[in-house]
Each structure stands twice: as C-alpha cells, then as structure tokens.
N, C-alpha and C positions, 0 to 999 in steps of 0.2 A: 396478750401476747399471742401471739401467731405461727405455729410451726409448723414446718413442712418435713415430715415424714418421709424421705428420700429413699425407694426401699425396692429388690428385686423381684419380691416375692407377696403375694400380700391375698386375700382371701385365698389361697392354697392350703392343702392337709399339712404342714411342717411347721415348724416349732421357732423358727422368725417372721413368718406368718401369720402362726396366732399371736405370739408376745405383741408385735404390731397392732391385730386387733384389737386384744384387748387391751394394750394398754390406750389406746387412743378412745377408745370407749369410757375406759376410768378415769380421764382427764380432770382433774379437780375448775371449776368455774372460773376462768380469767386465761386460762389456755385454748385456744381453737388450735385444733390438728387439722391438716390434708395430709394427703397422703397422693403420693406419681409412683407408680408401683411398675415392675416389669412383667411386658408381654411381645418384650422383641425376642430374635433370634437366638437361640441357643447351642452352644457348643456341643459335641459328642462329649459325651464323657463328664462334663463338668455340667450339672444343672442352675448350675447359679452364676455360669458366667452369658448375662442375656447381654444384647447390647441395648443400652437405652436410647434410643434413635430421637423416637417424636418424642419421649419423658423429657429427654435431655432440654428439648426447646421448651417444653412447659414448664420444666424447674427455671431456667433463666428468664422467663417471662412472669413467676407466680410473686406472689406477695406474700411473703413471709418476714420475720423477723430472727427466727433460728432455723437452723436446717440441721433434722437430725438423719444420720446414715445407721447402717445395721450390716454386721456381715463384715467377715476377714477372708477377701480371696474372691469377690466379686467387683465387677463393672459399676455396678452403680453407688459401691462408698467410693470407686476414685473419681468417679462422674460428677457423683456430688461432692467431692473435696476444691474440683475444680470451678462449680457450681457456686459455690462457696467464697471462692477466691474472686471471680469476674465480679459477683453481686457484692463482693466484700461484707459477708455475712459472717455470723460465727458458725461454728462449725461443732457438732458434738457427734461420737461416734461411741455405738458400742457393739461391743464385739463379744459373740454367742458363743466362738471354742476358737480354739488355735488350731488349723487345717496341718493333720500329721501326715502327708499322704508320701507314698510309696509307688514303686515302675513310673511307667512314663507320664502321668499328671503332675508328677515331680518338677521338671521339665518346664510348666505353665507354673506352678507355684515363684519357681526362682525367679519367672521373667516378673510377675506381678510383689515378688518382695523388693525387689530391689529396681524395679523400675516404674512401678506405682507407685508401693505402698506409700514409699518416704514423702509423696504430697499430701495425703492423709496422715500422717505422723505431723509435717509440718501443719497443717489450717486446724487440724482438732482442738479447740478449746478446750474443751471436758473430751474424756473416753472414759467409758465406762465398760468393763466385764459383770457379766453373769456369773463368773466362776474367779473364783480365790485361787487357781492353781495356775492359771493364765497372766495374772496381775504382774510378777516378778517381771517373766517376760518380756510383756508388752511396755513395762516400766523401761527396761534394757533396750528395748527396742526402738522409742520415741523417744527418749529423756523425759517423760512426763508422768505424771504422778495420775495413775489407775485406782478408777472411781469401782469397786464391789457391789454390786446390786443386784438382787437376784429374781430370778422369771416369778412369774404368779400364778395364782389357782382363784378360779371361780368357784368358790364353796357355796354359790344359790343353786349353779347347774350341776357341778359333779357330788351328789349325796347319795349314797348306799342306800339300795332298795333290799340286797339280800346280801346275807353271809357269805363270803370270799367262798365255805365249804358247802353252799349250794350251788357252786359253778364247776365246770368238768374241763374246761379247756386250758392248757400252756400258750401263752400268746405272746405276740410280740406286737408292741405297739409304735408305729412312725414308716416314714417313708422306706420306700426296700432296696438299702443302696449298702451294695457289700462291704463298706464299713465299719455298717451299724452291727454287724453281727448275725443277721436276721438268720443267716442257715443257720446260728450255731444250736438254733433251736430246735432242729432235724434230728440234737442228741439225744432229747427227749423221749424215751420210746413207752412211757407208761400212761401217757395223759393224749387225749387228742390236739390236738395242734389249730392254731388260730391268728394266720398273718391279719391284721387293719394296719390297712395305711395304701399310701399310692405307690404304682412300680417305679422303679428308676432302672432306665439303661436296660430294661428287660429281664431284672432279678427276681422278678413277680413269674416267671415261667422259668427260669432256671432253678428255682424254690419248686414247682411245681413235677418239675422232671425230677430231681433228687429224692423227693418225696414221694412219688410213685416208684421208680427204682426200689427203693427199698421197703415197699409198702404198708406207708406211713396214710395215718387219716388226716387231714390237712385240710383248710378251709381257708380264702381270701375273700376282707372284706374292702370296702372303701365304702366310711360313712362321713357325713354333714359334721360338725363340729356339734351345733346343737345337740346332733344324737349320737355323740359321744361314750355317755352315760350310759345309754343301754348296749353301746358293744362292751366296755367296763364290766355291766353285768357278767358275762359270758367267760370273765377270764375268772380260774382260779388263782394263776399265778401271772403278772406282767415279768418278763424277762428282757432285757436289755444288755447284749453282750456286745455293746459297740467298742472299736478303738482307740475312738474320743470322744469326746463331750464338753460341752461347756457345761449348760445346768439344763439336761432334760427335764420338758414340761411334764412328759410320763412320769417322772419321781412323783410329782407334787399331784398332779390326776389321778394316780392309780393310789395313794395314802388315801386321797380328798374319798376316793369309793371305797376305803379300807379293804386296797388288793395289796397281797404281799408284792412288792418287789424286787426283783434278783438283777444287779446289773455288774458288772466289771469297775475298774475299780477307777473312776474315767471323770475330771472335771470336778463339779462342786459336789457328787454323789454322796461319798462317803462322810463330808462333814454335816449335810443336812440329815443321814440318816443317823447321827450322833444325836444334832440339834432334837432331832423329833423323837428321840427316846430310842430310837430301832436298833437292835444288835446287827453291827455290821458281818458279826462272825457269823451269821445266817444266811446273809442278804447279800453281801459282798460273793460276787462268783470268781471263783478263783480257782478253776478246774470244771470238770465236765457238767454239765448243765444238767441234764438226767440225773446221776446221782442229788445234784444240791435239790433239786424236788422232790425225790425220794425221800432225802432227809425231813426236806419241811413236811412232806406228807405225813409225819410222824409227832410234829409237835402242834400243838394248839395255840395258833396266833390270833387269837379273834381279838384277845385285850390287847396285848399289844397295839395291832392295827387301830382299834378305839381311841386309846391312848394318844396313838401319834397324830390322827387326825383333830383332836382337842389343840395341838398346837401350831395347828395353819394358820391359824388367823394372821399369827405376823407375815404372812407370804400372798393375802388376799392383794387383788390386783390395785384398790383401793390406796394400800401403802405403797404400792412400788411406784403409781402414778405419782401420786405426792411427792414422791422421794425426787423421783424424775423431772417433775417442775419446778423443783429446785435448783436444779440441776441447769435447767435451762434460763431459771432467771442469772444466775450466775453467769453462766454465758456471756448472756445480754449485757449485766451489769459490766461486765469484762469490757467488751465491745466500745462501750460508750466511753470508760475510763481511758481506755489507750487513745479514744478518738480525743 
C-alpha cells in the first residue's frame, strides 16, 4: 500500500513535524510513505498557513493509494482534501489540537471553519486525534466517529545519561509562539532559564528583552532532533504552560529522559500523566510557575520519573505506526467497498 503524507511542515523543530517523521520511519513492511511537505509562502501571523503551490501539482500527479493530512487550520489538509476528491482517493486526517486562538487570527480561524473546513469533514474516511479532549468536538463537528491515537517516543534515542538533580536549568521546550506559554517561564526567578526550540513571529527577542529588563539569566538554543537528548540533559525541569494542546511530543521526551514535567492543564496531558503513574497534583501548573518549582525543588522525584519511564513502551513509535496502518488499510478497504 502506498501513502502519501500530505503535510505543511516536515523536517522542521515542531511536533507535526516530528510525529510525521517519525512515524514514516516506523512504518511496518507493506506500507511505502512519501511524503510533499510545505515550503511555499507564509502568512504573518499564522506559520502554518503556507500555500501549497508546486506540492499541490505533485500531490495530483503522485501515486498513492491513501492520502493522509495532518493539522486543523492549515492550507494543505484542505489542499489535500481536495487532492483527494479530484484523484477520488480516500482520505485520512488527523488532527494535533483544536486551534483556540483569540484578537484578530480569530477572524482567519472562522473563514477556514466554515469555509474550508467542511471539505475536509466531508472526504475524511478515518480522523484521527492525538488527544481524547478534542474527540467530542471534532465528533460534533463532522458527524463522524474520532479515531484516539496518541504521538510517540523514540526510547533508543531519548535515554537518561544523568539525574534530572545534576541539571541547573528551567526550560521550555518547542517552537516560541506566544501561545505556548514560553514567557510564562520568565516567572521563574530561582533556577537559570533555557528556551530550545525555533522563533516564531519574533518571540525569540521579545523573550530576550523581558529577560534582560528584569535581569533574568536566560539562554536560546535551536538543536537537530538527533541532538535532542543532550539539550534534555541540561533541563532540571521541562515546563510547558501552553493554552492548548493536543498531545505534546515534550510529555513523552522529557519522561523518556526522566525530566520532571510541569505543563497546564491542556489536551491529552493530564491523563497520560495519570496513565504513567505521575501525580498530577505536582505536575499540573496551575498558578505561578516559580513557586510550583520551588515546591518540586523540595521533593525527591527520581523514582517516580523511573517509574513512569518503565511505562512507554506502549507510546514507542513502533505501536502508533502499527496502529496507523490499520487505519489506513481500513480506508482502502472502505474505498473499494463503496466502489
């Protein structure tokens, strides 16, 4: 079977990005992926709305058998919904978080709900979420019954060289898009400070200036995927005080290195921190960021962390591939039936 990976983003530092990589890499034998990724034009404001110009003709020219999309609130799932419908192919979409946005990207949300989306709602054979808190919704939304599957972790590459309490830094890990929370980590004022990930919209120097303003120690990295692992080392705490989320790849990386994680209460978070043994009354932020590290600085999470890493395995990339080409044979099998 043959699929075509229809997708805006793809070797980039972000978290539809990697999911893309790697699960195209864990493909179980009898699946070929490609992948027509975006590197057209991008909007102010919106990094994920490229236009797919030349992709668009290479997706209607390629050979595939299913065509899967990625992403709520970009160009290229309704490029490829349409993609879809000329080739008269099946169609499988999943979708990372439900886009909560506020001021005026508001504005571009409503033109592409109601005047995209619903071709994507129509062609999707399967839809799939990353996150269990999105599913209702998106249920309401299509009329169609939401498939739950969640992101993965490479537990060959991310493995703990040292103890979470031989590291000095609070950090924030992912792209720097005032969403995610990233200043709220500016609250911080006992631990040195440590942005990885790439700027957005120039949040990477608005971080920078607030942080000297208040003379904060503060450090920005951007590293390879591969060398992931050793920015990892460097965090005592990963923090994630985003607005939304589907199912951050940071939960499952920063466990895989046995770093504590602190994130808001946002997407599939709080029940994989259930799933994996973690007290969410620790980990869950829910007030100022500084303080909840204080706290933790105070208790002894090494077993814990241990602990919770013991139970990845079910979240290795391996299973979610699997799961996924199932997913897609069903498609196909759909496809043929109705023909």
């Amino acid at each position: 079977m043959k699929v075509l990976q229809f997708v805006h983003t793809y070797g980039e530092k972000n978290g539809i990005s990697l999911h893309v990589q790697n699960l195209v890499a864990a493909m179980p034998r009898g699946v070929e992926c490609s992948v027509i990724a975006g590197s057209g034009a991008v909007l102010p404001l919106f990094s994920s709305l490229r236009f797919p110009f030349i992709e668009l003709w290479r997706a209607l020219c390629a050979d595939f058998d299913v065509l899967h999309i990625h992403g709520y609130g970009n160009f290229y799932s309704f490029f490829g919904a349409l993609v879809s419908l000329v080739r008269n192919k099946p169609l499988v979409w999943t979708v990372h978080g439900y886009p909560r946005i506020r001021g005026v990207r508001r504005i571009m949300y409503f033109v592409y709900r109601y005047l995209m989306a619903p071709l994507i709602f129509w062609r999707a054979s399967r839809i799939i979420s990353v996150s269990e808190d999105t599913t209702a919704l998106l249920a309401r939304e299509t009329g169609k019954r939401i498939v739950c599957l969640p992101n993965g972790v490479d537990l060959a590459l991310f493995k703990p060289r040292t103890p979470y309490t031989a590291a000095k830094c609070a950090c924030f890990v992912g792209r720097l898009d005032p969403d995610k929370g990233a200043a709220r980590l500016l609250e911080c004022n006992s631990l040195p400070l440590l942005f990885i990930g790439p700027d957005e919209d120039g949040e990477r120097e608005r971080l920078r200036k607030k942080a000297a303003a208040s003379g904060r120690k503060t450090e920005f990295l951007e590293v390879a995927y591969e060398k992931m692992p050793s920015a990892y080392g460097r965090c005592r705490y990963v923090v994630l005080p985003s607005k939304y989320e589907g199912f951050p790849l940071t939960l499952l990386e920063a466990v895989a290195m046995e770093r504590p994680f602190v994130s808001t209460d946002v997407g599939q978070v709080k029940s994989t921190m259930q799933q994996l043994g973690l007290s969410t009354g620790r980990f869950i932020l829910d007030g100022n960021v500084g303080k909840r590290l204080l706290s933790l600085e105070k208790q002894d999470l090494l077993k814990q962390m241990k602990a919770a890493r013991k139970k990845l395995a079910a979240y290795s990339w391996e299973s979610v591939a699997k799961k996924t080409a199932g997913i897609y044979l069903g498609a196909a099998r759909r496809k043929l039936v109705i023909r």
